[in-house]
MARLO-806881 format. One record per residue (C-alpha): residue in three letters; x, y, z. Coordinates in steps of 0.05 Angstrom, whole numbers, plus 5000, padded with zeros to 4 digits. Layout:
ALAXYZ;...
***
This chain:
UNK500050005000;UNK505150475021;UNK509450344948;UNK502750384916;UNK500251084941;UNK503651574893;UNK500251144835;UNK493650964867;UNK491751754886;UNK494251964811;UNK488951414781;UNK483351664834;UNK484652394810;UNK483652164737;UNK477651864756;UNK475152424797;UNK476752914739;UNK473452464687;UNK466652244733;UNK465052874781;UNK464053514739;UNK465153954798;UNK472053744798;UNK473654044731;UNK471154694755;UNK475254764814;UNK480455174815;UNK488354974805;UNK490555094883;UNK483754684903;UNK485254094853;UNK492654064886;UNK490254074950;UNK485453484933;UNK491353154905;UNK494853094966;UNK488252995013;UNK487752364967;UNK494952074976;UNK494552195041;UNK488051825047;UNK492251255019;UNK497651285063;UNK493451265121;UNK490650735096;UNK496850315095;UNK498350615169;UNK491450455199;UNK491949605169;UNK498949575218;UNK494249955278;UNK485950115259;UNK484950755298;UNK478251145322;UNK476251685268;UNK478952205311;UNK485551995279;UNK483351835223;UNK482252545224;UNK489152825239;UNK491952385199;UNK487952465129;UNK485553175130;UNK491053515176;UNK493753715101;UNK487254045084;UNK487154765082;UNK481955095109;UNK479055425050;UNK478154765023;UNK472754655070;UNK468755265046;UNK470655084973;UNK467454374978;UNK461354215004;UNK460253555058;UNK455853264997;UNK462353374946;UNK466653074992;UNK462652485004;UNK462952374917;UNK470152464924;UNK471151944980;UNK465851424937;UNK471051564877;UNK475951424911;UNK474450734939;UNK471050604871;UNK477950664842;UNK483150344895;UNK477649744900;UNK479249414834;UNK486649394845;UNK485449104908;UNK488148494885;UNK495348694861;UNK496348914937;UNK494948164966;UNK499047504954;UNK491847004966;UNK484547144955;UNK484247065033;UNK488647615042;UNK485848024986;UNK477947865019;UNK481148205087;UNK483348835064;UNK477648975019;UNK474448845097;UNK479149285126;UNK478449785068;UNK470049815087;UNK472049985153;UNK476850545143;UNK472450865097;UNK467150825148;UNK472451175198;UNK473851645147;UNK465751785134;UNK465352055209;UNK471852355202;UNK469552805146;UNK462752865176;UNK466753175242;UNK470853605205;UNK464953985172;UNK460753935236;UNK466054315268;UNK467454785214;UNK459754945211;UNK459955115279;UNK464955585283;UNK462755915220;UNK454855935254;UNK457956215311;UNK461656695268;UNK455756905228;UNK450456945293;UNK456257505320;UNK456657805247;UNK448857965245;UNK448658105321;UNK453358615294;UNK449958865232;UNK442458955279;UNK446759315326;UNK448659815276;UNK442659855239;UNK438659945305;UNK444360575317;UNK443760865251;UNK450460605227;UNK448660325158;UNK455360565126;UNK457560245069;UNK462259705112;UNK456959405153;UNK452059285088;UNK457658925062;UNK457358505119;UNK450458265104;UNK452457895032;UNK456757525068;UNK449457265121;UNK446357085055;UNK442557865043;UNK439857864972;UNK439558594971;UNK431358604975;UNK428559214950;UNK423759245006;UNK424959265081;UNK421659215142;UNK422759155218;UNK418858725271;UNK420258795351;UNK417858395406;UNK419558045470;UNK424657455450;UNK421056725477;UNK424556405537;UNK430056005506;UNK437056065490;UNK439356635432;UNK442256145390;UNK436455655393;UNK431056375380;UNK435456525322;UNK434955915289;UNK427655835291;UNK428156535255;UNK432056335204;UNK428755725190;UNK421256065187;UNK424856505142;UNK427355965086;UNK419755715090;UNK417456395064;UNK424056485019;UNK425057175050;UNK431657475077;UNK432457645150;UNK437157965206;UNK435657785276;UNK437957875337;UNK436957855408;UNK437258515453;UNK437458365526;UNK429458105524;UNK427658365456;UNK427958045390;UNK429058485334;UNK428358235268;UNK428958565199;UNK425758235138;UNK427958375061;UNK423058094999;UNK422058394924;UNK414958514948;UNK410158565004;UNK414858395062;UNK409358525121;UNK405557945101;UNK412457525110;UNK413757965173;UNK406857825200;UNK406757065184;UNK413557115231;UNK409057265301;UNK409856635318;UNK416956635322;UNK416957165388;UNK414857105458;UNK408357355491;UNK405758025488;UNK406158595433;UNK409358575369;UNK410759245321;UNK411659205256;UNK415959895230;UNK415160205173;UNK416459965106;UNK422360315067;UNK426660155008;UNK433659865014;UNK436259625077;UNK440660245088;UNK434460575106;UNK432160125149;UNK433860455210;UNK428460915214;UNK424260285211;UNK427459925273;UNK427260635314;UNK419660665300;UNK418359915320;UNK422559925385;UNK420360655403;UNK412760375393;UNK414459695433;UNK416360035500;UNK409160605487;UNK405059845469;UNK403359695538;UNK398960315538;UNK394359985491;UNK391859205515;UNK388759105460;UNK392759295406;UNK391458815345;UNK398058275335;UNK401658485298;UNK400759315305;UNK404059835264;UNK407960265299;UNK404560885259;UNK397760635299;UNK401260785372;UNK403061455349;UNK398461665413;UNK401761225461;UNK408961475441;UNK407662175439;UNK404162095512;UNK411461695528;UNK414562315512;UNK417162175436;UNK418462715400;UNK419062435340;UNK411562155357;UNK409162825372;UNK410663215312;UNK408862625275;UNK401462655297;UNK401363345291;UNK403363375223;UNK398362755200;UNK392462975248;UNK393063735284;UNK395764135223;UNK390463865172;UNK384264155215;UNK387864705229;UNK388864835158;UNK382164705136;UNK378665295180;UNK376465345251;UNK369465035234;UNK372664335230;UNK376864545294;UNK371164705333;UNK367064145318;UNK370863585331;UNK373463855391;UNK365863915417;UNK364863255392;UNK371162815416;UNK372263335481;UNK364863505498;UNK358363225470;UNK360162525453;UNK354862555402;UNK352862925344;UNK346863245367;UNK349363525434;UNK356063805388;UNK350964065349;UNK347364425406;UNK354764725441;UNK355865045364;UNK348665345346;UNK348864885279;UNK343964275248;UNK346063635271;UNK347963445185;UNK352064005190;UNK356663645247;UNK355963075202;UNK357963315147;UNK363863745181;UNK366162975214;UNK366762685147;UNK370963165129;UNK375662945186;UNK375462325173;UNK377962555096;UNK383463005126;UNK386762525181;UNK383461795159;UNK381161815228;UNK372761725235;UNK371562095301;UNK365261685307;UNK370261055329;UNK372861055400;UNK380360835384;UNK380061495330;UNK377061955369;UNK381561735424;UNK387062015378;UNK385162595357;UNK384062835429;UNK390262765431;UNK392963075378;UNK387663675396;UNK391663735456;UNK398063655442;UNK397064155387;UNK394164635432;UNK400864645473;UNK405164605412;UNK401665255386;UNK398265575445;UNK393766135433;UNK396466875427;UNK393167505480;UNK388467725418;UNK385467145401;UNK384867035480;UNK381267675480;UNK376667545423;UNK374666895452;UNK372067225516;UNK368467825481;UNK365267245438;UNK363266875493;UNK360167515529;UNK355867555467;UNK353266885462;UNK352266795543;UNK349667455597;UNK353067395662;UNK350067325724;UNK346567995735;UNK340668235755;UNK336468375681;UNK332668955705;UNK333569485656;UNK336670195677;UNK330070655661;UNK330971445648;UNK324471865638;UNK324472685642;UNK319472565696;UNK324372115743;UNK329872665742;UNK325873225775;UNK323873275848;UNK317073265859;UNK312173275919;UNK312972495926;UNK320572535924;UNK320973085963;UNK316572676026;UNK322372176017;UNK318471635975;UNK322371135927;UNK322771155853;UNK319270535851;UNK313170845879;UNK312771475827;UNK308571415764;UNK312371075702;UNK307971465655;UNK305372155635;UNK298072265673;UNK294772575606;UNK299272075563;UNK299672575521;UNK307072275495;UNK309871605495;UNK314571405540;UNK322071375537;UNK325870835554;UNK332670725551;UNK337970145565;UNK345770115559;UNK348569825514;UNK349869135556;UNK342269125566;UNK342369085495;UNK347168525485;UNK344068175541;UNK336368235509;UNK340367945439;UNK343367385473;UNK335967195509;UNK332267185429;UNK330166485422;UNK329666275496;UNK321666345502;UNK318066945519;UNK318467275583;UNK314067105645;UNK309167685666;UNK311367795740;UNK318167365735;UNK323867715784;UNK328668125739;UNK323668175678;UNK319468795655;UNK312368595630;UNK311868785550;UNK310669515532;UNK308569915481;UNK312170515451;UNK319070695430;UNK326070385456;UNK331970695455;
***
């Protein structure tokens, strides 16, 4: 065997070359290297008839002259095909190595085992290099999350990702949760392998009890993100938003972890929830990015659109509750608020009629309101207005003048009241003339519409005839 090598592993690399088309495509260093992987297969053969050994040095002894780049070049499928060929080949000539058919029945015995030796051998090797390169690769994406969740997606760490099997997906989008109770490694995989079913791409990672994932597909990657769920623990999970290219993809992770810590605020958020939809919750956490968010999607529209929409939905989502008391606070017909609350729902996509909405744009009404408070003169206008539309708490009796009143008379002068002296001429031969100031007169406008007045009713002159002033 030993005089035999040098010939036996160049007729197993003719076979190889003529039988296993890979071969031919390998590279010159690789096809060297295989050279001497194969005559030293040979020559450990001869060693291992004196002494049979475990695999473990079958190992050492057969690929110890490996490099390692020869195990990423070939494949553990390849190098079972090469280890078939070469039995396949030293087999045959079997014969030529043994003086009696006894001898030559023992080594092609012996020959059975040692390739069985060097099966497990091969097997270990590749185990072993698989897990050091998965250990490699789960601290490579740990890596790449961690700078994507940072904002770091510089040109360096998306090269990274070709190397974790990223396709470069047009669309992106993040999920966050709470990671299941289980080892990283063991979270990670189930990931992974969720994420071959639906042949998208995905970065995961786990951060301290959260489980960030991001997921890459041509098209429509929240239904692949959503079909994922299962893979977290219990409670919430946010989806981000969607963007395009993974270098923007940071925004995306911000939003979903910024909306996972504000989700416990809402208990029954739908499972999945978009981070977009706990705008509220956020902004209430103190999220600034949250608050000028809603106020650009919700506050500025309706403030844009004219106080009308302003005022009605704050009487509806602050006040009334319903349309026809908002109607009654603003003076309008109930189809007006209607109308006025579909054009809301137009501006913002948010129907006040629905609880979760309206719950919103209270919100937004009153974050807005301390984003932009109100200046002095519109403070001022306000109150004036609301002295118009409702008389304060005085007595209604209006102030009287008459030429009579003003001059002493007999009466007066024995010390009786004003009440007690005549309120009209004796020969009527002229009307009356009343008089009022001019907050009588605001107070009579604002009291049109409220019924007529009741003859004898404290603070209330009975209807009279003649001119007012």
């Amino acid at each position: 065997m030993r005089r035999k090598s040098a010939d036996l592993a160049r007729t197993a690399l003719a076979d190889m070359e003529h039988d296993l088309p890979f071969f031919a495509r390998l590279p010159p260093e690789h096809r060297a290297d295989l050279g001497l992987l194969v005559q030293a297969f040979v020559t450990a053969f001869a060693d291992w008839i004196v002494k049979p050994t475990s695999g473990q040095t079958v190992t050492a002894s057969v690929f110890a002259s490996a490099p390692r780049e020869l195990v990423r070049a070939i494949s553990l499928p390849q190098t079972v095909e090469l280890v078939r060929s070469a039995v396949a080949t030293i087999e045959p000539r079997l014969p030529e190595l043994a003086t009696t058919p006894a001898a030559v029945q023992w080594l092609r015995e012996a020959m059975l085992r040692y390739t069985r030796e060097l099966a497990f051998a091969a097997a270990h090797v590749y185990a072993s290099a698989a897990e050091v390169r998965g250990a490699w690769d789960a601290r490579l994406e740990a890596l790449v999350v961690d700078g994507l969740l940072r904002g770091d997606a510089d040109r360096a760490l998306l090269s990274r990702t070709t190397a974790l099997g990223w396709r470069s997906a047009d669309q992106v989008i993040a999920i966050a949760g709470r990671a299941p109770a289980a080892e990283a490694e063991a979270v990670l995989d189930v990931v992974h392998r969720a994420a071959r079913d639906l042949e998208v791409d995905v970065l995961a990672a786990v951060h301290g009890t959260d489980l960030v994932v991001f997921v890459g597909s041509p098209v429509g990657p929240a239904a692949a993100a959503a079909a994922l769920t299962a893979c977290f623990g219990s409670g919430p999970v946010v989806l981000g938003v969607e963007v395009t290219g993974l270098s923007a993809a940071a925004s995306s992770a911000r939003d979903a972890v910024a909306a996972l810590r504000a989700a416990p605020a809402w208990p029954s958020a739908p499972r999945p929830v978009s981070a977009a939809a706990l705008l509220p919750e956020r902004a209430l956490a103190g999220e600034q990015a949250a608050r000028a968010a809603l106020l650009a999607s919700v506050y500025e529209p309706l403030v844009a659109a004219g106080s009308d929409l302003l005022d009605t939905v704050s009487a509806y989502v602050e006040e009334a509750g319903t349309v026809d008391g908002a109607a009654r606070l603003l003076f309008v017909h109930p189809n007006t608020v209607r109308y006025r609350l579909r054009r809301v729902a137009e501006l913002t996509g948010l129907a006040p009629t629905e609880a979760r909405a309206a719950f919103v744009l209270r919100v937004a009404l009153v974050l807005g309101r301390l984003e932009f408070p109100p200046s002095a003169d519109s403070a001022d206008t306000a109150l004036s207005h609301l002295d118009d539309r409702a008389a304060p708490d005085e007595p209604s009796q209006p102030e009287l003048s008459h030429p009579e009143l003003s001059q002493p008379d007999d009466a007066a002068a024995r010390g009786a009241l004003p009440s007690e002296q005549p309120l009209s001429h004796p020969d009527n031969s002229r009307p009356p003339d009343w008089s009022a100031s001019e907050a009588t007169r605001r107070r009579g406008r604002s009291k049109l519409g409220s019924g007529p007045a009741t003859p004898g009713a404290p603070g209330r002159l009975p209807r009279r005839t003649g001119t007012v002033a």
